[in-house]
C-alpha positions in Angstrom: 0.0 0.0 0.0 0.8 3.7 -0.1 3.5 4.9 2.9 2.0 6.5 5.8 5.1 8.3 6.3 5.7 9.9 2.6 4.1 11.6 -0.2 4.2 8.8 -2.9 1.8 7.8 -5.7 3.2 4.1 -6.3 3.1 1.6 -3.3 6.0 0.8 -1.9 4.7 0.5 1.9 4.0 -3.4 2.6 3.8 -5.8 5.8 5.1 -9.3 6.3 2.8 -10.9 8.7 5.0 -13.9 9.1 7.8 -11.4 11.0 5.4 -9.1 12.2 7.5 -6.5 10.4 6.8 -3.8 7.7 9.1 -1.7 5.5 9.2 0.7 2.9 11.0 0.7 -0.4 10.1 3.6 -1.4 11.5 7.3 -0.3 11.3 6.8 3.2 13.1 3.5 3.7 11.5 3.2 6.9 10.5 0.0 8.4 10.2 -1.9 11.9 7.3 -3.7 13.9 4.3 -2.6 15.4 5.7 -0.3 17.6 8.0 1.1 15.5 4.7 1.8 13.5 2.7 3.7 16.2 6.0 5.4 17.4 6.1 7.0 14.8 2.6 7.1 13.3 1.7 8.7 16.7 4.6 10.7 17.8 4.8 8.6 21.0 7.8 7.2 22.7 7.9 3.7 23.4 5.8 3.4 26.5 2.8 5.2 25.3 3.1 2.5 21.8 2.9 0.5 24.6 -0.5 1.1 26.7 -1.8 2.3 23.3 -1.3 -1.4 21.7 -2.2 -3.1 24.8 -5.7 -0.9 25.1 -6.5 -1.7 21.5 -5.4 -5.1 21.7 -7.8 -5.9 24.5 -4.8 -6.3 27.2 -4.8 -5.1 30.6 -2.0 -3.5 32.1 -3.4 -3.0 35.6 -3.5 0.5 36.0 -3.8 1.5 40.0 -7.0 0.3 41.2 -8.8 3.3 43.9 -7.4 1.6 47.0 -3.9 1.3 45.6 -4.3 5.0 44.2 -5.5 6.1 47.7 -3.0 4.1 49.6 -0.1 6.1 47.3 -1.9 9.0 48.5 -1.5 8.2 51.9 1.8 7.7 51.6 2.4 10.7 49.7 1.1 12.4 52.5 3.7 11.3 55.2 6.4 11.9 52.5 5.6 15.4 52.5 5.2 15.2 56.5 9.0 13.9 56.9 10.2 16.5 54.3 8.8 19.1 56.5 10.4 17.6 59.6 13.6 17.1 57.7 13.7 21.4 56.4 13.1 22.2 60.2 15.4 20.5 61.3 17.7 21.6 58.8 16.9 24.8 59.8 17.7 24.7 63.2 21.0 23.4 62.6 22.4 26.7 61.2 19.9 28.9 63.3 19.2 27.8 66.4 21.9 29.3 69.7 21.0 25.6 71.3 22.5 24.0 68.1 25.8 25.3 68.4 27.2 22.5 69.4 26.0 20.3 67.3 27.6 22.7 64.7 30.8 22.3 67.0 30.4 18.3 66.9 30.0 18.5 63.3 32.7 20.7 62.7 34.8 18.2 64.6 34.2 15.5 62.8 35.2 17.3 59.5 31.9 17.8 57.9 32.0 21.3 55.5 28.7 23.1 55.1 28.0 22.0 51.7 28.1 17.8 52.8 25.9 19.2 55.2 23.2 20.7 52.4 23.6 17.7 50.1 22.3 15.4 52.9 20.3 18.1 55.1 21.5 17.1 58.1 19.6 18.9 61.1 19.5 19.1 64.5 16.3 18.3 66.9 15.9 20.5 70.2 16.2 19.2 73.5 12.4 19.8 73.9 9.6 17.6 74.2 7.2 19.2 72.0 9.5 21.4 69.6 8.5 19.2 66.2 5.7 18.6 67.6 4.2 22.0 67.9 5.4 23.3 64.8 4.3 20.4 62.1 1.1 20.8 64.1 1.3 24.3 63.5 1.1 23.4 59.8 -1.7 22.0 59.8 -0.2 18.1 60.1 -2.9 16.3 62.5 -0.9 14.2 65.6 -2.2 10.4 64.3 -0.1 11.5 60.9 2.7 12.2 63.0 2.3 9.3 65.2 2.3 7.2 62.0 5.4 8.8 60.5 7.2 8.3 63.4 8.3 11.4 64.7 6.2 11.7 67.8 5.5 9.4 70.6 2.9 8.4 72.4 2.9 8.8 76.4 2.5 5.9 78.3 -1.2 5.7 79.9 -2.2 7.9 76.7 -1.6 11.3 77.9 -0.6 12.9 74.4 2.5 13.0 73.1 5.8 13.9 72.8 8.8 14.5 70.2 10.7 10.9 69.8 14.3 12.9 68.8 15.1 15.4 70.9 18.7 17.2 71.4 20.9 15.1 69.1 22.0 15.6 65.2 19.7 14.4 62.6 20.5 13.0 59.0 17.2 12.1 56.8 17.3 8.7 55.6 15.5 8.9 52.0 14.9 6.3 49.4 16.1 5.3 46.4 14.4 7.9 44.4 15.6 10.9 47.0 12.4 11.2 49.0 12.6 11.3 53.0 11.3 8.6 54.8 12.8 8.2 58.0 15.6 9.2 60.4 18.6 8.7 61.8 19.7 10.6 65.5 23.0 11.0 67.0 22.8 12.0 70.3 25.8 14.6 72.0 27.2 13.9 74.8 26.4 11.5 77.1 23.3 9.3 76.7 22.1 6.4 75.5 20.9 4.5 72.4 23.9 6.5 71.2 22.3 6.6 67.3 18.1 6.7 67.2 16.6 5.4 64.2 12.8 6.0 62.9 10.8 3.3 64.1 9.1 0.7 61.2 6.4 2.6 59.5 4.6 2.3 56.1 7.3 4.1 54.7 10.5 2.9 57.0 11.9 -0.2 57.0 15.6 0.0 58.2 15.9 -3.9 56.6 15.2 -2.4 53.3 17.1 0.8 53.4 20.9 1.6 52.4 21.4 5.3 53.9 22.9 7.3 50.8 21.8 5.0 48.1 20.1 7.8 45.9 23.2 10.1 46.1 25.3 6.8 45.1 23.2 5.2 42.8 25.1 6.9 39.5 28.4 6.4 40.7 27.5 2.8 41.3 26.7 2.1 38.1 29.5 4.2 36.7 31.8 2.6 38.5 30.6 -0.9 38.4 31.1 -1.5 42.4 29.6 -1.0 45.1 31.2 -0.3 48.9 29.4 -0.8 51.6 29.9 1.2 55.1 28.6 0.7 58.6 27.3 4.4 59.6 26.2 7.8 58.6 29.4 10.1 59.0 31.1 7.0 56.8 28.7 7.6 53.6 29.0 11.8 54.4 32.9 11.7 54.8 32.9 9.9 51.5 31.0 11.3 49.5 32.4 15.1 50.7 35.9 13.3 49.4 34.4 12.8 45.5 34.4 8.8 46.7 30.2 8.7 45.9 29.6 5.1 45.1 29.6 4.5 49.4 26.4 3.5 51.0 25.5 2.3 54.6 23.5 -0.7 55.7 21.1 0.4 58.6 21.4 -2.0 61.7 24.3 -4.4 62.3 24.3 -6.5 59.1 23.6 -6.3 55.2 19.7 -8.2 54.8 18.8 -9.9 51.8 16.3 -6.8 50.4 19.6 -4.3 50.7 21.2 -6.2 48.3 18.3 -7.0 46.1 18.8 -3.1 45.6 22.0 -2.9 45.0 21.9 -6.0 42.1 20.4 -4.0 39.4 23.2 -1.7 39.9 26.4 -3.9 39.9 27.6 -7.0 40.8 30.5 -6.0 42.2 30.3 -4.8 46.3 33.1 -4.2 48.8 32.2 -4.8 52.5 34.6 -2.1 54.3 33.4 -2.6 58.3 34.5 -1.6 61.2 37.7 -4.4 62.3 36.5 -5.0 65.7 34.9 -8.6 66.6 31.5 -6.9 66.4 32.2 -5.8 63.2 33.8 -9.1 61.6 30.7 -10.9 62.7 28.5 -8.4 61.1 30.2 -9.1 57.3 30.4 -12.8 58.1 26.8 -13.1 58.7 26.5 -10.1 55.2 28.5 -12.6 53.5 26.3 -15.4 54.2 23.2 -13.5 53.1 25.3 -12.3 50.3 25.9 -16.2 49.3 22.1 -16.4 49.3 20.7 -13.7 47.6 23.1 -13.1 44.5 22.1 -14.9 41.3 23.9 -17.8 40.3 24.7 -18.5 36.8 25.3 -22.1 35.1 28.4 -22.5 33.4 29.4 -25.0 31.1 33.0 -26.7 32.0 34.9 -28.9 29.8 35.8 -32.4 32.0 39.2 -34.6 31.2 36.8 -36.7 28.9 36.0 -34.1 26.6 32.4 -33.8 27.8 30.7 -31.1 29.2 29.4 -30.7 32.5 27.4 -27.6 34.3 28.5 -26.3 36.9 27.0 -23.3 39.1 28.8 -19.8 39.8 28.0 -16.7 41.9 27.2 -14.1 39.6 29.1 -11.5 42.1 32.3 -10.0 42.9 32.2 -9.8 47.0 35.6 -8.4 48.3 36.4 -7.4 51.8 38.4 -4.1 52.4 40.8 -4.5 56.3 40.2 -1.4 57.8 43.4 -0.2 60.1 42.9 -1.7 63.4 41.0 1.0 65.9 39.8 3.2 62.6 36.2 4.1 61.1 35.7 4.3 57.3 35.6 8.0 58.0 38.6 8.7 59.8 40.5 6.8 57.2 38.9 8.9 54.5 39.6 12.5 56.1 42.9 11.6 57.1 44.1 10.2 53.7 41.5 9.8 51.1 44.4 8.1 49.1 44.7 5.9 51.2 40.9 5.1 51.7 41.1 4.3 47.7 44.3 2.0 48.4 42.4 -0.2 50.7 39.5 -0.2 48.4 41.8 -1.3 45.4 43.2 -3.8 47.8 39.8 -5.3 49.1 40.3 -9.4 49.6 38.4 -12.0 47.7 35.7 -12.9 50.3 37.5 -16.8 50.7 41.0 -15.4 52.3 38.7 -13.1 54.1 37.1 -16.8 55.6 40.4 -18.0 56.0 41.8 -15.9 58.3 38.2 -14.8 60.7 37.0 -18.8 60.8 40.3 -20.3 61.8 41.8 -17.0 63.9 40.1 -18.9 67.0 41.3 -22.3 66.5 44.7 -24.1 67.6 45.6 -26.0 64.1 48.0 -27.7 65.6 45.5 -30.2 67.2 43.5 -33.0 65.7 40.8 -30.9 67.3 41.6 -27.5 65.7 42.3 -29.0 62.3 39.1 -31.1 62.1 37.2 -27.8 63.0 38.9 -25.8 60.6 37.7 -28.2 57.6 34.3 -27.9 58.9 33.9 -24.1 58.8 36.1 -24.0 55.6 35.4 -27.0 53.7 31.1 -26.3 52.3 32.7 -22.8 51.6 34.6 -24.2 49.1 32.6 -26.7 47.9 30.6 -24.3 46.4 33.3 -22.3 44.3 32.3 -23.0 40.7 35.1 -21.6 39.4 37.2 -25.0 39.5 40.7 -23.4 39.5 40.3 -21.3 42.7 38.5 -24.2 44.0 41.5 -25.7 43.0 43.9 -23.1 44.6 41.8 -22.6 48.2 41.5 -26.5 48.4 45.3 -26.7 48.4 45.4 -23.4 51.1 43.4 -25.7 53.6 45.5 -29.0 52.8 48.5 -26.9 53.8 46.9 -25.4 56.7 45.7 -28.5 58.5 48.5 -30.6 56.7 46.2 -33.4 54.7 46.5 -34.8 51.6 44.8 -33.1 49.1 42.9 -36.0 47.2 41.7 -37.4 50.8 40.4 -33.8 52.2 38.7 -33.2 48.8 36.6 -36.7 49.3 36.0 -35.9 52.9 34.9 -32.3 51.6 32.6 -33.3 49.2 30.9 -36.2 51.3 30.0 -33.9 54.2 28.6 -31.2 52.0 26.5 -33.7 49.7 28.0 -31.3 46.3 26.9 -32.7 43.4 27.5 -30.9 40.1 25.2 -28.1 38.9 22.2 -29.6 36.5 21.9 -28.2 33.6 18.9 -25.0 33.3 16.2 -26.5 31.9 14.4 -24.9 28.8 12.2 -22.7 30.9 14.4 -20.9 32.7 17.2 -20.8 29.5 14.1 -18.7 27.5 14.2 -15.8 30.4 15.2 -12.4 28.6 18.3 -12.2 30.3 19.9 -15.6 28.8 21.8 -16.6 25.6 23.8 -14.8 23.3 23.0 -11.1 21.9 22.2 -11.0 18.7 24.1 -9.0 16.6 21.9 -6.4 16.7 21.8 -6.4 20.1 25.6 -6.3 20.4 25.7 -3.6 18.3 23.8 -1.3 20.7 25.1 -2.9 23.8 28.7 -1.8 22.3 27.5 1.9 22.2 25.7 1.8 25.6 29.1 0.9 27.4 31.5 2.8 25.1 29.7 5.7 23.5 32.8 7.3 22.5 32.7 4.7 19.5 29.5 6.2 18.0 31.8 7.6 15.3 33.5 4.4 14.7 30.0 2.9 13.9 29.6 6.0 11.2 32.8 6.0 10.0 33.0 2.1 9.0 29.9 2.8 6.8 31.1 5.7 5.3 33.8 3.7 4.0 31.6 1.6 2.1 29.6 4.9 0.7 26.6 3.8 3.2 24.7 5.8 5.3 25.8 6.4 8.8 24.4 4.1 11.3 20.6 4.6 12.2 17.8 3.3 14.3 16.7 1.3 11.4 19.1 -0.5 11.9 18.1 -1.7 14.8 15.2 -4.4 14.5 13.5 -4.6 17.8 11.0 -1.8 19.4 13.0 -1.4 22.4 16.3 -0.9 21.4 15.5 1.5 18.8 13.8 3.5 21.3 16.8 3.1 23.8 19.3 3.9 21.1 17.6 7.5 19.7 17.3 8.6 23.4 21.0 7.3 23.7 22.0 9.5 21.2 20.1 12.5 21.7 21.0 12.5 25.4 24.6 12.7 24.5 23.9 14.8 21.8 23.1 17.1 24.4 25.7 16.6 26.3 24.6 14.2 28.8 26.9 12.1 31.2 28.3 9.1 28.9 27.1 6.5 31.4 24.5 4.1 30.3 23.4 3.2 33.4 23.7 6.8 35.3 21.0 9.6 35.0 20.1 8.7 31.5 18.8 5.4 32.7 16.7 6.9 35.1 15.0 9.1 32.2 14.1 5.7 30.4 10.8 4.3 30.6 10.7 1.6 33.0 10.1 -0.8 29.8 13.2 0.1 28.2 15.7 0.1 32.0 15.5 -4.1 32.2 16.3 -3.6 28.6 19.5 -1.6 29.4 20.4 -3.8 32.3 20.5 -6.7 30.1 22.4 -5.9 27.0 25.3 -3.9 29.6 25.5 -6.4 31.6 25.8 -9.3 28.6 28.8 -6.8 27.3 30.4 -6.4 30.5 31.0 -10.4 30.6 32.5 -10.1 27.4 36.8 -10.5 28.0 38.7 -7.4 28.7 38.9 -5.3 25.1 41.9 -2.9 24.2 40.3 0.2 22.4 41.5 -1.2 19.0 40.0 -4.6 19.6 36.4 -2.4 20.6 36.9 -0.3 17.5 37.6 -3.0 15.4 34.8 -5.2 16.7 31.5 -2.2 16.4 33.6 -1.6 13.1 32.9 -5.4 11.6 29.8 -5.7 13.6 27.8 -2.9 11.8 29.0 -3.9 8.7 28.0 -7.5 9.2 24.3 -5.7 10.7 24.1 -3.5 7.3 24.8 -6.6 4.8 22.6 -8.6 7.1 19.9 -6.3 6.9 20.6 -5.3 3.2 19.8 -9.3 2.3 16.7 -9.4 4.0 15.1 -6.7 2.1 16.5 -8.0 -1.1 14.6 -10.9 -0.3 11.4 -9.6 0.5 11.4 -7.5 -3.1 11.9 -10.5 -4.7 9.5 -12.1 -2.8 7.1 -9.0 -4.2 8.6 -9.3 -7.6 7.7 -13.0 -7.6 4.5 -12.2 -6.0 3.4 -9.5 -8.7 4.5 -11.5 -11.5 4.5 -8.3 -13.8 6.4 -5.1 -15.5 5.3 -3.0 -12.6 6.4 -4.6 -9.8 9.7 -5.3 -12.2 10.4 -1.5 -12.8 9.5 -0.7 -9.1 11.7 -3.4 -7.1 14.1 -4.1 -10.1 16.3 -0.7 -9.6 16.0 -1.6 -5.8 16.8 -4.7 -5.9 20.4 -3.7 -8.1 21.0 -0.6 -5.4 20.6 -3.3 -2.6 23.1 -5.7 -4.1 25.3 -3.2 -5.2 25.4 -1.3 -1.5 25.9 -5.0 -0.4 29.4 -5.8 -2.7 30.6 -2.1 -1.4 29.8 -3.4 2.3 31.5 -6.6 2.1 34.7 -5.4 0.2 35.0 -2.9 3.3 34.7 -5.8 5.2 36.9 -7.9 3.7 39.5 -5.0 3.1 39.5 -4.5 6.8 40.3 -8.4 8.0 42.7 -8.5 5.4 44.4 -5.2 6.9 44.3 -6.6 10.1 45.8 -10.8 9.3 48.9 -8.5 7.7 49.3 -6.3 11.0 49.4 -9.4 13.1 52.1 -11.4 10.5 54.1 -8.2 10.8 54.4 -8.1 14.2 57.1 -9.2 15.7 57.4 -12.2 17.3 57.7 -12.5 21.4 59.7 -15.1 23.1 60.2 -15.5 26.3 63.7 -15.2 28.0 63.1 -18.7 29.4 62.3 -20.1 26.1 64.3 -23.0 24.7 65.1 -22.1 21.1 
């Protein structure tokens, strides 16, 4: 039919309902699915093709029902209520004679004024009724406060009274910046020493990292996260530049902290305080860490030439040693160089074991020895990687001085480890498994190295082709993800995928994101040539490929039309096509041949130990 998108008089606009696709031969040259169609049709980005489809397809996408509309209100409502707290308090800090020394403490502790801004840290009277009285004065009724969590009921039910009262306060927001709770430091004397907001609808110290939405960019940026015990270690951090630092709230990491954290990276540093206290509190992160991170199946070749599937944690955990007697923040203030040292430095978690689960035992006992294989031996047991397996299994033989081959069988017999089966279909047809396509590589190549976006042009030019283009991208998603991509740096946007240009994505489009960086992250360490090189052969390859696909739908419509017609409209096309194809391909091949002679040329590298 005639092209929605053009002025044209002979049809060239025609759908392939065995694809789902549709493309034009004519002016336009546009093509793509369904979405693509209404995208553009419509003007819409790609979550508005989305609930339009859906409505007209029939398909319910569960908008809020009036309770859970209502409910959001609610909570709305006590958002705004802890904001006001928070401004007040922040208020007081800088103009209140009573909160001088908390200014003093503050000062003390190395904090400048701007940290102090960025996190609106406050200070709450020594009053009973000071919050109290003035969010009341607002027009805030005491059952909202009551439910927030910033007032407390007298005992017998004789009213109420402020629940933080003369110490420092620091908000404790969410992910997406908005306050939901507090954290109290008290001066002086006095006891709990640090008061926390108590569980409300919007607090849940298990499911809270403090300074997670002022670290959530450099997380991803940086690909690692490290995590901190208190407050003053996420402030002193982040007033040092060093902003991928969050806390856990309460003495270990739970399962829903790092849930958060997983979309971000799989990478995290647990940098705790050295005392006994605080090696038991990353043991017992470690074991949660064990449990929550994904686990990926890996195929590994055996001695027979078969292959077996084994399972891996899909994390990096390191531990950083703090010095002996010294908080995160101390370190930081006195020598942020330092701070970035020990971070560099950080441990695999397994020596971490090995020294904190034997420091108690006499290994020079039967008694101390046998214990030793107990706390150490299902640890290992579970490494899927089989040469640090390997490598930790001969660390413990050392240690308690037992053959290797008999420790292993004792090893494997106590902890039942049998080898990883292989995923079944079901779970090896979830969005986040398999190979890219090379579509998909394509754009997952640009997302993580953006500065290539001319290398992508430039290898097509080379061919007299167009630069590359969204249509060159088959799917909905990643057409949408890649014209934002480039606008957004167009504009001069932050170059990380995953930083504050994720967070303008649709939430349709951020799994999308998440998957194709973090397949090209797995990929082996790249030099920049070998990355050039690669988008440079790969959009070639995805020009030809998509070059010989419409060459065989016009002939498909040739075929189809059976006369002169259709033979002077797709004939020409069909010759452009194939000609644009022979350019493409003796690019390609121009470029591998360029590249087999650098590598004879270069010169060869023996070692000095070589026998020659």
């Amino acid at each position: 039919g005639l092209c929605p998108f053009h002025s044209e008089k002979t049809p060239s606009f025609v759908v392939f309902p065995e694809t789902g696709t549709w493309h034009c031969f004519g002016a336009c040259g546009e093509g793509g699915d369904v979405f693509t169609f209404i995208m553009k049709r419509e003007n819409v980005g790609f979550g508005e093709a989305l609930r339009m489809l859906a409505q007209r397809a029939g398909v319910e996408l569960e908008p809020p029902s009036p309770q859970a509309a209502e409910a959001e209100k609610h909570l709305d409502r006590l958002r705004e209520i802890n904001q006001a707290a928070a401004t007040y308090f922040h208020h007081l800090l800088f103009h209140s004679d009573e909160a001088a020394r908390a200014r003093s403490y503050l000062a003390e502790r190395g904090l400048v004024r701007e940290t102090l801004d960025r996190f609106q840290v406050g200070y709450a009277l020594d009053r009973w009724d000071g919050l109290l009285r003035y969010l009341t004065h607002k027009g805030y009724r005491q059952e909202e406060l009551l439910e927030a969590g910033l007032i407390v009921e007298r005992e017998g039910g004789g009213g109420h009274y402020d629940r933080f009262r003369g110490r420092v306060i620091v908000p404790i927001r969410d992910r997406r910046g908005r306050t939901i709770g507090f954290g109290g430091r008290i001066l002086g004397e006095g006891q709990p020493k640090y008061l926390n907001s108590p569980q409300t609808p919007l607090f849940d110290k298990s499911r809270v990292l403090f300074g997670l939405d002022q670290a959530r960019a450099a997380i991803r940026a940086k690909g690692e996260a490290v995590i901190v015990e208190g407050y003053m270690d996420v402030l002193m951090a982040h007033q040092h530049g060093i902003n991928n630092v969050v806390a856990q709230m309460g003495t270990a990491l739970t399962e829903a902290q790092l849930q958060s954290l997983k979309r971000l990276t799989r990478r995290f540093v647990l940098a705790l305080d050295s005392d006994t206290a605080g090696q038991r509190a990353t043991l017992r992160g470690l074991d949660v860490a064990r449990q929550v991170m994904d686990h990926e199946i890996v195929p590994v070749p055996t001695a027979r030439g078969l292959i077996r599937f084994e399972e891996r944690l899909a994390a990096d955990i390191r531990i950083a040693a703090l010095p002996e007697g010294l908080d995160p923040d101390e370190v930081i203030r006195d020598d942020p160089a330092r701070w970035t040292a020990l971070i560099e430095q950080a441990r695999p978690v397994m020596d971490y074991y090995f020294d904190v689960l034997t420091a108690d035992l006499d290994l020079t006992t039967a008694k101390g020895k046998a214990e030793a294989v107990r706390r150490l031996g299902p640890l290992i047991a579970e490494m899927g990687d089989r040469v640090q397996r390997t490598h930790y299994l001969q660390q413990l033989a050392r240690m308690v001085q037992v053959d290797e081959r008999q420790l292993w069988q004792q090893i494997r017999r106590a902890a039942g480890r049998k080898p990883a089966r292989r995923p079944k279909a079901a779970a090896a047809s979830e969005p986040d498994q398999g190979p890219l396509a090379l579509d998909e590589h394509c754009l997952a190549l640009l997302l993580c190295h953006p500065e290539l976006l001319p290398v992508a042009d430039e290898a097509l030019r080379a061919a007299d082709d167009p630069p590359f283009e969204v249509g060159d991208l088959t799917q909905a998603p990643d057409r949408a993800i890649f014209e934002a991509w480039r606008a957004w740096l167009t504009g001069g946007g932050s170059p990380q995928a995953r930083g504050d240009f994720y967070d303008t994505l649709d939430a349709s489009l951020q799994a999308r994101v998440d998957r194709l960086v973090q397949a090209q992250e797995k990929q082996p360490e790249a030099t920049d040539g070998q990355l050039r090189s690669d988008l440079m052969d790969a959009v070639t390859r995805l020009r030809l490929q998509n070059l010989r696909r419409q060459i065989a739908e016009m002939k498909f419509l040739l075929e189809d039309a059976g006369d002169s017609r259709a033979a002077a409209a797709y004939g020409p096309l069909i010759t452009q096509a194939t000609v644009r194809m022979r350019r493409l391909q003796q690019a390609l091949n121009a470029r591998s041949l360029s590249g087999r002679r650098r590598q004879e040329d270069a010169p060869l590298r023996v070692p000095p130990s070589a026998d020659i």
